[in-house]
N, C-alpha and C positions, 0 to 999 in steps of 0.2 A: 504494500500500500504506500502511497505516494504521500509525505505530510505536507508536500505542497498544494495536491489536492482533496487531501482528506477534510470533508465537512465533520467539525468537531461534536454534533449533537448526532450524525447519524449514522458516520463510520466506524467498523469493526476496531476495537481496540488495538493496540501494539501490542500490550501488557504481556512479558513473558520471551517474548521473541527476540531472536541474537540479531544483531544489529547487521552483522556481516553477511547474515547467509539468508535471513528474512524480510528484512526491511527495503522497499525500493530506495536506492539511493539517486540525488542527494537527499542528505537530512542532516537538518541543525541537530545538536545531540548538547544535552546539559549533564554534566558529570557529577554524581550525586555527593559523592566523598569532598569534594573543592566544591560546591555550592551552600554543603553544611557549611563546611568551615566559613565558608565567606559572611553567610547569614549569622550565623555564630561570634564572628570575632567582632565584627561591625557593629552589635548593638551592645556586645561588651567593652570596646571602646567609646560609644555614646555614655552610657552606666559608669564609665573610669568619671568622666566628664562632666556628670550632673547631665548630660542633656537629654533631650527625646531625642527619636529618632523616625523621619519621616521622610522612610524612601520613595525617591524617584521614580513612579511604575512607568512612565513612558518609555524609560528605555527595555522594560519588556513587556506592556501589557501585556503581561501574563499571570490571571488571576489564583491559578494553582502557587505561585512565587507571590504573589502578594498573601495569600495566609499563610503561607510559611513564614516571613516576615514578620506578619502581624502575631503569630504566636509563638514568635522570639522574641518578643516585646515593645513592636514597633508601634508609636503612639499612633501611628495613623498612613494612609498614604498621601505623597502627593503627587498630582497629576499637573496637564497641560494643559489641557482643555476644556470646555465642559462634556462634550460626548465620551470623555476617555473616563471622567468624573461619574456618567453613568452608567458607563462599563461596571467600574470598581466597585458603586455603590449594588449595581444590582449583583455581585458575587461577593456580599459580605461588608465589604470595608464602607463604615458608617464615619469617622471621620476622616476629609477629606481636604487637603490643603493646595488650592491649585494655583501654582507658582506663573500667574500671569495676569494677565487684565482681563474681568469677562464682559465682552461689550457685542452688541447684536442683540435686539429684541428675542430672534429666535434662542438663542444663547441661554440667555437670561431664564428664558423660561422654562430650556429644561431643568436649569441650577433650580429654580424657586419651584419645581413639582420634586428636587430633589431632597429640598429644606421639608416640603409640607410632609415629605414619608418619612422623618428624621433625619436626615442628614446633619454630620455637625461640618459644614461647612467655610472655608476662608479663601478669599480672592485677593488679589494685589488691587490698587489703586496709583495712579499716578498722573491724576488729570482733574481738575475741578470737573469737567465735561464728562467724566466716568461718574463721577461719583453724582452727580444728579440723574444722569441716565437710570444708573441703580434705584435709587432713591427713587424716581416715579414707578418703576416696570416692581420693585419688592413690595411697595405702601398700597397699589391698585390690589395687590394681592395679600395684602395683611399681614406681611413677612417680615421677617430683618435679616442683612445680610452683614456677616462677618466680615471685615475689612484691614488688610495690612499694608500699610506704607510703602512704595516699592522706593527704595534708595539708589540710584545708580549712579554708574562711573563714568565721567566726561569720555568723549566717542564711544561708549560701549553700547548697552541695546535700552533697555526702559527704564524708569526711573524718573525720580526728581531727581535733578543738580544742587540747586542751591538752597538755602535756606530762606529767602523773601519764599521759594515756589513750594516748597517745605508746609510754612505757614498759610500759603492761604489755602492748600489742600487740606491742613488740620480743621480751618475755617468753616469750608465746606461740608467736611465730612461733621462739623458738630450742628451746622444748620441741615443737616438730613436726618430726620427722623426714622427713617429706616433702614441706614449706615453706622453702622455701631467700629468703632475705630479700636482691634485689640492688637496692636503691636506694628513692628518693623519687621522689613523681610527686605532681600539683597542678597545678590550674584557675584560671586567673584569670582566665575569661572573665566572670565573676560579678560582676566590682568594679567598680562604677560611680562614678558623683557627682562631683562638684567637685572631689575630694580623688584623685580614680580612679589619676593618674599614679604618685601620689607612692605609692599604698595598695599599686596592683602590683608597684613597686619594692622596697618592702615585702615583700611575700608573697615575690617571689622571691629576696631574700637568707635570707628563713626555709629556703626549700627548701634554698638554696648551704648554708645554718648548718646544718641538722638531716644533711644527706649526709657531710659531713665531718665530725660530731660521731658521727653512727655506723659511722662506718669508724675513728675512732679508737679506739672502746671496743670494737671487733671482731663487729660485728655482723651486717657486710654478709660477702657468697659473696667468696671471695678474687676472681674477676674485676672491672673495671675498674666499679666502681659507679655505677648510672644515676640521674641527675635530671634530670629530664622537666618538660614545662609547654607554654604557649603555642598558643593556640587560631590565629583570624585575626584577632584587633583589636590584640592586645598584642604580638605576638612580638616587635617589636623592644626592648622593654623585657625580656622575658625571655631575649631573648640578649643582651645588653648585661650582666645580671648572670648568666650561663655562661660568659660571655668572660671567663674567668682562668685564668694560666698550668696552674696546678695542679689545674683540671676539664680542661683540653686534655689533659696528658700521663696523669692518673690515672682519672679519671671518664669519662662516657660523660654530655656533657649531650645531649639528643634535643629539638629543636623537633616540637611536632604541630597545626599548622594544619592544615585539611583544604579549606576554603571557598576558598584562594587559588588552586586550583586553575582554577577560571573566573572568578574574582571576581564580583563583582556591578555594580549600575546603580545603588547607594544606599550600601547599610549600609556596606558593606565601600569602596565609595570612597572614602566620606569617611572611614574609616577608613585607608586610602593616604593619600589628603591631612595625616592628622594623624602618619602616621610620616615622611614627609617635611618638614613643617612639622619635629617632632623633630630630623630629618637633614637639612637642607638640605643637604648635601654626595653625597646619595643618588642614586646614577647608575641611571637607569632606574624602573621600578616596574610594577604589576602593571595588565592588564587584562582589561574586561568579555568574557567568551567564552561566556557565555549566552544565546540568547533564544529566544524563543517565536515562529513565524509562524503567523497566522491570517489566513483571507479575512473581507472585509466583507461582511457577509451581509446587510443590510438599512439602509433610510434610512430612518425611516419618521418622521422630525419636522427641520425647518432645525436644523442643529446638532447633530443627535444621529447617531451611526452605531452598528449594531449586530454586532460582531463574533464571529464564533463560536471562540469561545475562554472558556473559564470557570474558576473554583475546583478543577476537574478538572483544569486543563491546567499552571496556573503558581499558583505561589506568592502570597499576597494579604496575607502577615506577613513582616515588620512592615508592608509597606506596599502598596498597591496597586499591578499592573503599570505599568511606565513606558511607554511608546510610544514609541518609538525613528526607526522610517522606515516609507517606503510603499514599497513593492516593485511595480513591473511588468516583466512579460517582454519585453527587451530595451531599459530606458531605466533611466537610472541611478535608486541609489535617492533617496529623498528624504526628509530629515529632518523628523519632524511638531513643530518649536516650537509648544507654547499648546494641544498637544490633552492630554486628560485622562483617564484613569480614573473614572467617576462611581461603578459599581456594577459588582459581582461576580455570576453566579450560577453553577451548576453547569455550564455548556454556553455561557455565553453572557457578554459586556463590553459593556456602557454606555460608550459615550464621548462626550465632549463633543470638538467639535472645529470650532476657529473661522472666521470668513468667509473666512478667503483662505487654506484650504485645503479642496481639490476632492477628495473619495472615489467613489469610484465602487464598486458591488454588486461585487464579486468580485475586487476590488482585495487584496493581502496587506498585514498588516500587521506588525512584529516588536515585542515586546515583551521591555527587560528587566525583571529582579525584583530585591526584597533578599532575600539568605539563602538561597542556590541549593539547598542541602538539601529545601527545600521545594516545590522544582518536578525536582530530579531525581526522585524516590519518585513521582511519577504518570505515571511513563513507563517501558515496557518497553525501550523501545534510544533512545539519542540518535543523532542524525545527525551526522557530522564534516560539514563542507565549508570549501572554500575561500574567496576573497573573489572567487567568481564565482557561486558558491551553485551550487556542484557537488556532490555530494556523493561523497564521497573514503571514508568510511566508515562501516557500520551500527553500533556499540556496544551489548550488548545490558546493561539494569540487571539485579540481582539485589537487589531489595527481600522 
């Protein structure tokens, strides 16, 4: 069966089947032993922290992975959008934190049929103009909608700037009656360069400064006010400055990485590498739980193999698939050192791969990726399995 085309509510399960010799390939595969861990170590680093923990589901709308999450002790999820928001809410997860602006009548209204079934829901703000929008489309309906400050960073993506534009959104948001104002929220995925450490460090004492400067002048919902932050490159910078007495016992800081949940075979390692490097004292860390298997489908030059696996199947940004092992049915796997990614297409991978290593036509191959977001979203169900390449579970996406 094809998890490309398998329809998750009517096709024949996986459950039980060898991934090599049963499974139509390609197929995304999550690797059960490094996805514990990941879920695992992730919300016991929030827990070191004082903070919650409010992973990212868009990078795998995958609601099987969001209750595992959530009964590892995750405060809640958060989403992109509001359809992703009713994805999550209609498989369980009741608080729902979505890291963006919700604007569009039709938008609004699935949020506010999502409030009226209980949802405990939170949306960014970053516009007098949003926040009245809200404010008419929640009050016709008798609602109130939870609202966090977006903070951003000059040339980055949303956010206020400055502080004149700061206050007249606080403004706003206290002349709305159906806009209830409970904290700050902000991205520092965005800050790069030479300067990157110190800039993050930066932005998130802005966030610490501006939550408890609005909770002093009484701005925020009397509940425990929230400042949010932290994607998967930075977080341990952004809880490092959460980590104070008086955010533990008053505030509600929330970490939202979303990507650590499989991590990756590039971007995000060497991003582990640099928060250990940071902590050398760092017990554990995260890893790779994603890849791609494909057969070798053709030799058709010395050097070259042709595998059926393409831009369709896995992720090719930032970087092209990595090649990881060769897989046959019943010999261990083996690691392909020196082979390459040449070229992408739709259906199909170029590889280079050198003399003393032997492929053979129908041979599997596994490939990881950077930025797993980008190879979840072309696939209908991921496969769990073990480190037998069993497979233990079907997972259906909701993209």
């Amino acid at each position: 069966m094809n998890p490309h085309t398998h329809h998750p509510e009517k096709g024949q399960p996986l459950d039980g089947q060898a991934l090599l010799e049963d499974v139509s390939l390609p197929a995304a595969v999550v690797f059960e032993a490094a996805l514990a861990n990941n879920i695992g170590w992730m919300q016991r680093y929030a827990d070191a922290h004082g903070a919650k923990l409010a992973p990212h589901g868009k990078t795998t709308m995958t609601p099987a992975l969001f209750r595992r999450q959530l009964d590892a002790g995750a405060w809640g999820i958060t989403l992109a959008t509001a359809t992703q928001c009713a994805v999550a809410f209609a498989h369980g997860a009741t608080r729902l934190l979505m890291a963006n602006q919700l604007v569009g009548t039709p938008n609004m209204a699935i949020i506010a049929g999502l409030v009226e079934r209980g949802a405990d829901y939170y949306c960014l703000v970053d516009s007098v103009a949003n926040v009245e929008a809200l404010d008419r489309c929640f009050a016709r309906r008798g609602l109130n909608i939870n609202v966090l400050i977006e903070l951003g960073v000059a040339g980055g993506r949303c956010g206020v700037r400055g502080a004149a534009d700061l206050q007249r959104l606080v403004d706003a948001i206290v002349a709305a009656p159906a806009v209830t104002l409970c904290g700050i929220e902000g991205y520092e995925g965005l800050i790069g360069g030479e300067q990157a450490v110190a800039e993050v460090r930066s932005y998130a004492r802005r966030l610490v400064d501006t939550v408890r400067t609005l909770r002093v002048a009484g701005a925020l919902a009397d509940r425990a006010p929230i400042v949010t932050a932290a994607g998967s490159q930075w977080f341990d910078l952004v809880a490092e400055a959460f980590d104070e007495p008086d955010l533990r016992d008053d505030f509600t800081p929330i970490l939202r990485p979303g990507c650590y949940v499989v991590h990756d075979h590039r971007s995000y390692r060497d991003a582990m590498a640099a928060v250990k490097a940071r902590q050398p004292t760092l017990q554990g860390g995260l890893e790779p739980a994603l890849a791609v298997f494909a057969h070798v489908q053709s030799l058709p030059e010395v050097g070259t193999a042709v595998v059926a696996m393409g831009k369709r199947d896995i992720s090719c940004d930032p970087d092209l698939p990595i090649p990881l092992q060769l897989h046959r049915p019943g010999e261990p796997a083996n690691p392909l050192r020196g082979c390459k990614v040449r070229k992408m297409m739709d259906q199909h991978a170029i590889l280079d791969i050198p003399d003393d290593i032997e492929l053979r036509v129908g041979d599997v191959v596994s490939f990881g990726a950077s930025h797993p977001c980008l190879t979840f979203d072309k696939w209908r169900q991921v496969l769990l399995v073990d480190e037998s390449l069993r497979v233990l579970e079907s997972m259906p996406t909701f993209f």
